[in-house]
KOLBAZA-984524 format. One line per field, with one value per residue (C-alpha): x, y, z; chain; residue number from 0; residue in three letters. Coordinates in steps of 0.5 Angstrom, whole numbers, plus 500, padded with zeros to 3 digits. Example, Ala and Ser with C-alpha at 12.3 -4.5 7.8 and 13.67 -1.06 7.14 Angstrom:
2
c1 <- [525;527]
c2 <- [491;498]
c3 <- [516;514]
chain <- [A;A]
resi <- [0;1]
resn <- [ALA;SER]
end
This chain:
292
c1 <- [336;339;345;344;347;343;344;341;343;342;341;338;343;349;351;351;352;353;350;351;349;354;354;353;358;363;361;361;369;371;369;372;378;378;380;382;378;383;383;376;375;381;378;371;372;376;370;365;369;370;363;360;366;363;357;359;360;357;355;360;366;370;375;381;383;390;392;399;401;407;403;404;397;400;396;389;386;378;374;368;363;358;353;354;359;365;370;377;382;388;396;394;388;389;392;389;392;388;385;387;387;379;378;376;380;387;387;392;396;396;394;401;401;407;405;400;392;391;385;385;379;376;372;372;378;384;388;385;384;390;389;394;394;398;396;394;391;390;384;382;376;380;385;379;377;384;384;377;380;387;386;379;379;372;371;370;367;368;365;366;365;366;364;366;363;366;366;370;363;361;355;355;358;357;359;357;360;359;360;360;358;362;358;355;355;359;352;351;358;358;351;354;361;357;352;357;361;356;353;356;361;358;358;353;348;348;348;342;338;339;338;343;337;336;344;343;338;342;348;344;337;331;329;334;336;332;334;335;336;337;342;343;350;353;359;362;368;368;373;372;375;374;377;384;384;385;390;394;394;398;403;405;406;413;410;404;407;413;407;404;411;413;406;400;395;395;390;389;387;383;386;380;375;379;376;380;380;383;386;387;392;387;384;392;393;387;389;396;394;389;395;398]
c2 <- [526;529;534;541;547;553;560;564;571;570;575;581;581;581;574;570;563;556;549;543;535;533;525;524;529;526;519;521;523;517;512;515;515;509;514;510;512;517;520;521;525;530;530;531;535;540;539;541;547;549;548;553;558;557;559;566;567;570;568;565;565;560;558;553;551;547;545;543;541;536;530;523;525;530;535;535;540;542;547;549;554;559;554;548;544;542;536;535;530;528;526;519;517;511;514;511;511;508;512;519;519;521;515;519;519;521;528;532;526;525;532;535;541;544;547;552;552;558;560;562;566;567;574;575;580;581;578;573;574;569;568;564;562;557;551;551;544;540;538;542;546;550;552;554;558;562;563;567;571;573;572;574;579;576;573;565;559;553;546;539;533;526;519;513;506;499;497;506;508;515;514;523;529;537;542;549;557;562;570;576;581;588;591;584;586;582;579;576;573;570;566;564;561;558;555;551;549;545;543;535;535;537;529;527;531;530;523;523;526;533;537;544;549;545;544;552;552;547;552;559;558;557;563;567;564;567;562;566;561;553;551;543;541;536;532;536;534;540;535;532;529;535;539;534;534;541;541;535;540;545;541;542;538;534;533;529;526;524;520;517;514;512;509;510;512;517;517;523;522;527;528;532;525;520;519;516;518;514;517;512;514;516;522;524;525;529;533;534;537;541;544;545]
c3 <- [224;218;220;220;224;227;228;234;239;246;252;247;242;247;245;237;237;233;234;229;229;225;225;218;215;219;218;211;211;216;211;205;210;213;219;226;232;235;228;227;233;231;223;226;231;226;221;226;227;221;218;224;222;214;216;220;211;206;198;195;200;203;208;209;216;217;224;226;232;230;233;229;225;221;218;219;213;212;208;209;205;207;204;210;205;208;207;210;210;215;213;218;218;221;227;234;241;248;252;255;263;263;260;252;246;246;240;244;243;236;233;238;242;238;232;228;227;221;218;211;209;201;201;195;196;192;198;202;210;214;221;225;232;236;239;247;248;241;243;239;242;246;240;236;242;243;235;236;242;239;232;231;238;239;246;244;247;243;243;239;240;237;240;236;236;237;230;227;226;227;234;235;233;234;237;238;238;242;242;247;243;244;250;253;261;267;268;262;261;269;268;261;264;269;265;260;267;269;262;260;254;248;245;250;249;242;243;248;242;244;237;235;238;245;245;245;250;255;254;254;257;253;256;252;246;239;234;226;221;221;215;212;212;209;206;199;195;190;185;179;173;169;174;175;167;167;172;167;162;166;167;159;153;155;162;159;153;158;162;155;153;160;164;158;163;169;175;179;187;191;199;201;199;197;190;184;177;172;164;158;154;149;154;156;148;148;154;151;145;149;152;146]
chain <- [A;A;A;A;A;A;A;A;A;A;A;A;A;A;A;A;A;A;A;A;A;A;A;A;A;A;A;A;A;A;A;A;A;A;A;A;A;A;A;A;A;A;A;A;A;A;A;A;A;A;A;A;A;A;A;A;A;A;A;A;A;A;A;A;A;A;A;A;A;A;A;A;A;A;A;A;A;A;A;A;A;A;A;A;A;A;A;A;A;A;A;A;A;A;A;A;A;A;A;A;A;A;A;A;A;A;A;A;A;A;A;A;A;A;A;A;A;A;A;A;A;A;A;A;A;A;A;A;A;A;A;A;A;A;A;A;A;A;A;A;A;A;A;A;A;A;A;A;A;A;A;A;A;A;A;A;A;A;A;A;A;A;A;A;A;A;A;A;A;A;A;A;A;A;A;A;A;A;A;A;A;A;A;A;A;A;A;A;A;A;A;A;A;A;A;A;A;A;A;A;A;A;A;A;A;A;A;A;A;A;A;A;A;A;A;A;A;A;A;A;A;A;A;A;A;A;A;A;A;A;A;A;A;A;A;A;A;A;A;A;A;A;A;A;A;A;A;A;A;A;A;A;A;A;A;A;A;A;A;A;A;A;A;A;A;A;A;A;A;A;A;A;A;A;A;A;A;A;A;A;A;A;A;A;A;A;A;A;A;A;A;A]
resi <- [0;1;2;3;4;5;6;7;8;9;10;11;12;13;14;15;16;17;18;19;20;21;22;23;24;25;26;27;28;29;30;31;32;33;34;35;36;37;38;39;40;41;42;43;44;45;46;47;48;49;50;51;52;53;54;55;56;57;58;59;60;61;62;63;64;65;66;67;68;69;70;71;72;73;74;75;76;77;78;79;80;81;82;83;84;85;86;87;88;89;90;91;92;93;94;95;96;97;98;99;100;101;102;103;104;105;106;107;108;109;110;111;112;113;114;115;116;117;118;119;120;121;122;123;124;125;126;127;128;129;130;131;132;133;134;135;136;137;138;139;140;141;142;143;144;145;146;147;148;149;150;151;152;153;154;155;156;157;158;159;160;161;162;163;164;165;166;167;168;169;170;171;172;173;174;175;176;177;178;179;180;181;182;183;184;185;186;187;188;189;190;191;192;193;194;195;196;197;198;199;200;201;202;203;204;205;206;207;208;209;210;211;212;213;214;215;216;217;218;219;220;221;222;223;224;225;226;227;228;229;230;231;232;233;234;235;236;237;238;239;240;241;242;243;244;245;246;247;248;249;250;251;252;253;254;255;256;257;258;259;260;261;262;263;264;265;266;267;268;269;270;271;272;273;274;275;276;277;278;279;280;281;282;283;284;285;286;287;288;289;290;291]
resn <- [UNK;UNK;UNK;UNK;UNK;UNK;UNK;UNK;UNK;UNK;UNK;UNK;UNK;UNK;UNK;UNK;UNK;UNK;UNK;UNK;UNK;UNK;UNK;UNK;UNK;UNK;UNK;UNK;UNK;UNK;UNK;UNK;UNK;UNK;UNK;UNK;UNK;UNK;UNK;UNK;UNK;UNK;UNK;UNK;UNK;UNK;UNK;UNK;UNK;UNK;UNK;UNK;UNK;UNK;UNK;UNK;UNK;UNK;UNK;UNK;UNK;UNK;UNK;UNK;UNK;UNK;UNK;UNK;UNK;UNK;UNK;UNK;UNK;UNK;UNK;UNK;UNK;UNK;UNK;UNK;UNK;UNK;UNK;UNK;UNK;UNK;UNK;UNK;UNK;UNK;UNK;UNK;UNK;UNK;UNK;UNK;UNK;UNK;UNK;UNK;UNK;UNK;UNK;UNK;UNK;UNK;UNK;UNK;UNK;UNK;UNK;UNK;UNK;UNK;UNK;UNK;UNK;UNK;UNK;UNK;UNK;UNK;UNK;UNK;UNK;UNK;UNK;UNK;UNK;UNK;UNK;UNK;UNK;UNK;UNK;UNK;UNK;UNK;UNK;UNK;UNK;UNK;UNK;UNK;UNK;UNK;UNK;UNK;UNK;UNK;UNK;UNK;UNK;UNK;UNK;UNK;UNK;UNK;UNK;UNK;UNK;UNK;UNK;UNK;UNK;UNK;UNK;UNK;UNK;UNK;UNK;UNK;UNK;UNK;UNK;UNK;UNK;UNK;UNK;UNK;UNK;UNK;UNK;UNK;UNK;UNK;UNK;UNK;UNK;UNK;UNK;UNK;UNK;UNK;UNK;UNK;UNK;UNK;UNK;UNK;UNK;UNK;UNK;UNK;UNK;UNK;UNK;UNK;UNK;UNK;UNK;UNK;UNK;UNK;UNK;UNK;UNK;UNK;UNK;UNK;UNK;UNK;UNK;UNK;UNK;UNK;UNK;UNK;UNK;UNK;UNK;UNK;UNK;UNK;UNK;UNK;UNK;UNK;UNK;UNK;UNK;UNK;UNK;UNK;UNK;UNK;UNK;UNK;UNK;UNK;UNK;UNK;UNK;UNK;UNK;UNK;UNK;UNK;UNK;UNK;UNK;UNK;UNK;UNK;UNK;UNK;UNK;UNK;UNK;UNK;UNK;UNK;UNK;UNK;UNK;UNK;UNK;UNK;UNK;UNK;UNK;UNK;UNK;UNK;UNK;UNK;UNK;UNK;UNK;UNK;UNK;UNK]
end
C-alpha cells in the first residue's frame, strides 16, 4: 500500500480531520539515518505530524517544526509542505533504549520532557508565523495536541504512531488529526472523546491494514465522515549540489581560496537526508571566481 494522508469534515462540518499511512516515508528516513528504534519512533512520529500540519497549507507554503525536550536524542527537526513532502532528521539517531513500562518504545525518555516544540510557518508573508508551546509528555502525540489548543486555540486530538521491527525496519506508521470546529455541540465532542478512548493505538490499526479513511471511520463513525480529498506523501529532501555551491559561494573569496590552499576539495553534508556532495578543486576554483 503506497503512503498517502486524506482529508475529510465529520458531523456535518462540526469536525475537520486528518489521517496518514506513513510507512514508506518514515522508512525512507530511518534508512538514510540509520536511526535506532526508539529514534525512529520519535522521528517518525514527529513526521507524521508534521506532513498532516503541511497539508492544512496551501501552494507554495511550508512549515518547520523543532522539538526539544532536553532528552539524550537532542533535536528532532521536520519540514514539511503543502505538497505532501516532507523530510526530518534528529541530533542521535541512533538513540534507543528498552521498553517503557507499557511494554512500547520509551520516546518520552529520549525526546525529554524539558523543552519546547515550536512551529514555524512560510505563508508567503513578510513574517513568518511562529508558534511555540511546552512539551507535556514527549510522546509527542499529546505535545501536538496541547500546541493546537494553546498555540493555535483549536481543540486538537492528535494520534502518531510507529511500530518498528526486529531488524530496525519500519513494520507501520501514521497518525491522525482531529478538530472541533467553533460551534461543535457538547454531544458531538462527547461521542468523539468516547470513541478514540476505546479505539486501539493508532500503529495497530495501520498494522491490521487499516487505510487512512477507515482510520477515520474507526475513530469517527463511517456514518459521519465525508472524505475531501486523498493526497500522496512521500519522503523529499529539497538539497542538491547545485544549491550547497551557492551556499560555498556566500562564504567569500578568502574563505573558499582558504579551502582550496588547506584541503583542495570540500564536501557539503545534507542534515535533513544524509546526502553527501563531494567539490574538486577545480569546481572550488570556480565557485571562487563566481564569488568574485
Amino acid at each position: 500500500m503506497k503512503d498517502y494522508l486524506v482529508k475529510a469534515i465529520a458531523f456535518n462540518g462540526q469536525v475537520r480531520a486528518y489521517a496518514v499511512r506513513s510507512t514508506e516515508t518514515i522508512s525512507e528516513a530511518q534508512r538514510r539515518h540509520y536511526t535506532w528504534p526508539t529514534a525512529s519512533a520519535a522521528l517518525g512520529r514527529a513526521m507524521s505530524a508534521g506532513v498532516m500540519m503541511g497539508a492544512m497549507l496551501k501552494g507554495e507554503n511550508k512549515l518547520t517544526i523543532k522539538i526539544n525536550g532536553g532528552g539524550p536524542i537532542g533535536n528532532i527537526l521536520v519540514d514539511a509542505n503543502a505538497k505532501g513532502e516532507v523530510r526530518g532528521y534528529v541530533s542521535n539517531p541512533q538513540t534507543h533504549f528498552d521498553l517503557n513500562e507499557h511494554g512500547k518504545l520509551d520516546v518520552r525518555r529520549a525526546v525529554g520532557t524539558d523543552g519546547m516544540l515550536s512551529v514555524v510557518k512560510d505563508i508567503g508573508m513578510r513574517e513568518n508565523f511562529t508558534g511555540q508551546t511546552p512539551i507535556v509528555s514527549g510522546e509527542l502525540g499529546e505535545d501536538f495536541t496541547y500546541f493546537f489548543v494553546v498555540s493555535e486555540q483549536v481543540p486538537s486530538s492528535v494520534g502518531v504512531g510507529v511500530l518498528v521491527n526486529p531488524d530496525n525496519t519500519i513494520l507501520a506508521a501514521g497518525g491522525f488529526i482531529i478538530q472541533l470546529m467553533p460551534g461543535t455541540e457538547d454531544s458531538t465532542i462527547t461521542e468523539i472523546e468516547e470513541r478514540i478512548k476505546s479505539v486501539p493505538p493508532v500503529s495497530k490499526l495501520i498494522e491490521k491494514g487499516l487505510t487512512p479513511e477507515e482510520l477515520l471511520f474507526e475513530l469517527l463513525g463511517k456514518e459521519n465522515v465525508k472524505i475531501l480529498e486523498e493526497m500522496p506523501i512521500m519522503f523529499k529532501c529539497t538539497c542538491s549540489k547545485e544549491r550547497f555551491a551557492d551556499a560555498i559561494v556566500s562564504l567569500g573569496i578568502e574563505e573558499i581560496q582558504q579551502i582550496i590552499d588547506e584541503d583542495e576539495q570540500a564536501e557539503a553534508h545534507c542534515h535533513f537526508c544524509n546526502a553527501k556532495y563531494q567539490y574538486t578543486k577545480e569546481e572550488l576554483e570556480e565557485l571562487r571566481d563566481q564569488a568574485k
